[in-house]
N, C-alpha and C positions, 0 to 999 in steps of 0.2 A: 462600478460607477465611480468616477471621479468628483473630487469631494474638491472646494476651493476656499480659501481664506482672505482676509482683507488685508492688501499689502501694506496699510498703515499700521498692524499690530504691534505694538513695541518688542510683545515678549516672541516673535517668532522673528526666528535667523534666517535667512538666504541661503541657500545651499550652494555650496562650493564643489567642484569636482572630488576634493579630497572626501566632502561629509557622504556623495551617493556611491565614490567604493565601497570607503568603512560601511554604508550601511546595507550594501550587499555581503560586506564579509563577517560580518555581525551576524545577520541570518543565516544563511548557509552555516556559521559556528555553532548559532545555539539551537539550531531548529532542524537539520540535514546530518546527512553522513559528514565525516569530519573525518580527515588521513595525515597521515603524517605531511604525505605532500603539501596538502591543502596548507598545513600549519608549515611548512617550507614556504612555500609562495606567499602565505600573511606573513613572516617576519621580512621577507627579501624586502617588499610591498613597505613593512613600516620604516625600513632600513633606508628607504630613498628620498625620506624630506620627515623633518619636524612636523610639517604642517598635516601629514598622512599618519603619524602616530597622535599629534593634538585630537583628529576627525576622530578615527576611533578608539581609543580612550573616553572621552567624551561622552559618545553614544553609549560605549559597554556600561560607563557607571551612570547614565541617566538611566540605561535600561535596568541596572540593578533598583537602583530608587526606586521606579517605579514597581517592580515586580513587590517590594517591601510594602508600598504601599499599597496593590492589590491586595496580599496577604491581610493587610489590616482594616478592609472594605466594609466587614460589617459595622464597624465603629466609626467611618470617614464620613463625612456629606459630597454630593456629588456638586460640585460650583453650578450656582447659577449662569446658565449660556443667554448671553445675551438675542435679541432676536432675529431669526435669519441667520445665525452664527450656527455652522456648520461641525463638526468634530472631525479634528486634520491627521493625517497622514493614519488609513487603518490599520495597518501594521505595526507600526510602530505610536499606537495609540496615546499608551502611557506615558510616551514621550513626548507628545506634543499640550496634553496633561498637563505636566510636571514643568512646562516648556522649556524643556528642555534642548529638544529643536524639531525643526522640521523642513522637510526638504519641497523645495519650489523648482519648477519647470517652466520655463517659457514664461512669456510675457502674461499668459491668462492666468496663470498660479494653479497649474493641476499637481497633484500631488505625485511625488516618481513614483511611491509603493499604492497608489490604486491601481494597480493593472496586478495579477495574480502572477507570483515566479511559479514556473513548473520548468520539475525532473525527471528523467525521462530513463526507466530501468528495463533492461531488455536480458533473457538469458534463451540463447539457442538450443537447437534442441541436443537435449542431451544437458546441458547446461544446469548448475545452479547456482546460486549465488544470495548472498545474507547481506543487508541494507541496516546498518544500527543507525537509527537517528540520535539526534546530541541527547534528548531525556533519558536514554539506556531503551526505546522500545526496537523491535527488531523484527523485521520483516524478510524471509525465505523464499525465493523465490525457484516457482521448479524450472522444469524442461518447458523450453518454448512458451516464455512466459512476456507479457509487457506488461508494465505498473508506468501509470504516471502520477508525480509526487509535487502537490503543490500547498503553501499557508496562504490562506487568505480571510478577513478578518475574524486572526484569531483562530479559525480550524485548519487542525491538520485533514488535509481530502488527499486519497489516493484512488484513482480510478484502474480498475483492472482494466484492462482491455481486454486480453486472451489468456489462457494458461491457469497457475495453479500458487497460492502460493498462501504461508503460514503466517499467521501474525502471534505476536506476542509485546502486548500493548501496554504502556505506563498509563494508567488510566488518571488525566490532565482537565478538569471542570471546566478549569481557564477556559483551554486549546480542545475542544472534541477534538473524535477519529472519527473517521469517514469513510468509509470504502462505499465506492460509490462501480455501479454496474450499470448495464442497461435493462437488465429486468430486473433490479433493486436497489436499496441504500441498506450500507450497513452501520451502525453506529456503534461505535466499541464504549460498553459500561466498563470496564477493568478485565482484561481477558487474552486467553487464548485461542484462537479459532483458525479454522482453514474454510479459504474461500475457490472453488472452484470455478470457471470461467468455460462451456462451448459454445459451440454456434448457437446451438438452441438450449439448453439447460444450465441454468445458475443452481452450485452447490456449495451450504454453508452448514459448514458441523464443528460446534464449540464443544474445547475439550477443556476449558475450566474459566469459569466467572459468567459474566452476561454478554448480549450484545441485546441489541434492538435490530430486527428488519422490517424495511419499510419496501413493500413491493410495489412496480410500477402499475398502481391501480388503472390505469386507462388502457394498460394492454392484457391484464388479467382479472380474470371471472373469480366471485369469490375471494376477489382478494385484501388480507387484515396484518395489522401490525402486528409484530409477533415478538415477546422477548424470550429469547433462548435462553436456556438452562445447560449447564453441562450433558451431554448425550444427547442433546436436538441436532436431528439435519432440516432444512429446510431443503426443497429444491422447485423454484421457479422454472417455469415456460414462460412462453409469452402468453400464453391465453390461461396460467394454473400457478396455483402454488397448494405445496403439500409440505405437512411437518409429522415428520418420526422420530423416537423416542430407540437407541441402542445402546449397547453397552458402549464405554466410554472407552475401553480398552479395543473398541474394533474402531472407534477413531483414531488410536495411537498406530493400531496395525497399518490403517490409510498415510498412515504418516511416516511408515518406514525409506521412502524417497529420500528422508530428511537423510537417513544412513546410507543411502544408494542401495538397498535392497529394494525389492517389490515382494509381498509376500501375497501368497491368495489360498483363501480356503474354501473349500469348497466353490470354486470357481469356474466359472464353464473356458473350453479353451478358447470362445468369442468371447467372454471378455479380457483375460487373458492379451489375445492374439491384437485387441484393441490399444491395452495397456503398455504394450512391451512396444506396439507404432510412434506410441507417442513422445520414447527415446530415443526411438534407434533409426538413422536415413536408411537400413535393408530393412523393410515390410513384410510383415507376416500377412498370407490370404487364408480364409478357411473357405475352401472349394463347395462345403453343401450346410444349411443349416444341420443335418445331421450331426456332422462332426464338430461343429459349433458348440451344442448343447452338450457335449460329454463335459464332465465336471473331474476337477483332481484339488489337490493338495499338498502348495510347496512352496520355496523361497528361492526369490533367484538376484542376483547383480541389475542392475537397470540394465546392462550391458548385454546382460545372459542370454541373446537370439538360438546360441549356437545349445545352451545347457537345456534350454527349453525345448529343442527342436529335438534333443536325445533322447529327453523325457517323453517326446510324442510318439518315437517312433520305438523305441523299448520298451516305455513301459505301459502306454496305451495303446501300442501296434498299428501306429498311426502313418500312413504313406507322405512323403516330404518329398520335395522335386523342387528345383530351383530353376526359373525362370527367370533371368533378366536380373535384377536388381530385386526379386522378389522371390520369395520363399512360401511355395502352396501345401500347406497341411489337408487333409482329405481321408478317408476311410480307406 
């Protein structure tokens, strides 16, 4: 929602081309991934006028002030708002607070940061790839995965789209986290967890601290808030959700991707022959549920079609034939 202010205010500034870079480069600093590049492109960027280092400077220590005076909140009084007076720019809150400044658009006065930024994180298959945002938290992303990464007032939201991927969260009161799915919301209390993403089954297994899930009750039966514990999985459908209780160390084993292994134990070779698709463009088939249901136990490279395909056919006496782009395991 767009929020608007009376342009007669004394204490609020006009925004100038120079204040709506800085305070896109402000964001993306203190709240996104941050590279060296990034930090190349903001000095060139202050390098080309006074008036582009005046903007942000400005911003960064109004935004410091105010973070001090969050901190000091339980002992501050909140100003009386006059009436009909609105609370300007959500993003950057504390600063129009502190008035510090705020940034104006067009002749109606909408504010530039009411429209939500989103980031947009993709790894192919086979792929993966680590997301640090500026608080130190850190998000892994696996094979054939999309995350989109947006702040909007005040919460960090990441939406999974598809794929698979690790969080390990600065747990922020300020700022929640939000992993937000189509059959659920995840809410990070201070934690570890991995969140799984397919067509039809959402999977969440925390391997240390809390979260909160909140299931999309109008497309599932039976469905309740739930706070995990270290060793809970949840796993949503669209019409269910179930919560299980394992050891915490067969969360870690699920998490050997993180190393580029895949490890399985006691494993059937359909799930297996599932596992190893979701790496690799040559496809495993298993020809008959028979041969599906046989179970082993072993470690392999995410890469490993050809280590796996050895082990089917030495040491399970498993028949293998190559068709096309595809690889058919069978009795």
């Amino acid at each position: 929602m767009t929020e608007a202010f009376r342009n007669d205010d004394p204490t609020v500034l006009s925004a100038t081309s120079e204040d709506i870079c800085a305070a896109e480069w402000l964001q993306k600093r203190r709240f996104w991934t941050w590279t060296d590049e990034d930090q190349a492109a903001l000095d060139a960027w202050l390098s080309q006028s006074p008036a582009h280092q005046a903007a942000y400077w400005r911003l960064d220590a109004a935004w410091d002030r105010t973070q001090r005076l969050v901190a000091l909140g339980p002992v501050m009084r909140e100003p009386q708002k006059e009436p009909g007076r609105k609370s300007t720019w959500p993003f950057f809150a504390g600063l129009a607070a502190s008035a510090a400044v705020a940034v104006m658009l067009g002749a109606g006065g909408f504010l530039y940061y009411s429209q939500p930024r989103e980031k947009i994180f993709s790894t192919p298959v086979g792929g993966r790839e680590i997301v640090t945002l500026a608080d130190g938290s850190q998000i892994e992303l696996n094979t054939n995965t999309e995350l989109r990464a947006s702040l909007r007032d005040g919460v960090r939201t990441v939406t999974l789209v598809r794929g698979e991927a690790y969080f390990q969260i600065v747990h922020d009161p300020r700022r929640p986290f939000v992993v937000a799915t189509a059959d659920g919301r995840i809410l990070d209390l201070g934690t570890k967890f991995l969140v799984r993403k397919s067509a039809d089954n959402l999977e969440v297994a925390l391997l240390d601290g809390r979260v909160r899930f909140d299931p999309v009750e109008a497309r599932q039966r039976h469905a309740v808030q739930s706070v995990l514990t270290p060793g809970d999985v949840i796993n949503a459908t669209p019409v269910s959700v179930s919560v299980k209780k394992v050891p915490v160390a067969n969360i870690e084993q699920q998490l050997s991707w993180r190393h580029g292994v895949l490890v399985f134990n006691h494993a059937t070779i359909a799930a297996a022959v599932e596992e190893f698709n979701r790496y690799n463009d040559e496809k495993l088939i298993v020809a008959d549920a028979e041969t599906g249901a046989l179970t082993f136990s072993s470690a392999f490279p995410i890469n490993g079609t050809e280590e796996f395909v050895r082990l089917a056919q030495k040491t399970l006496g498993l028949h293998v034939e190559r068709r096309g782009e595809a690889i058919v395991i069978s009795r």
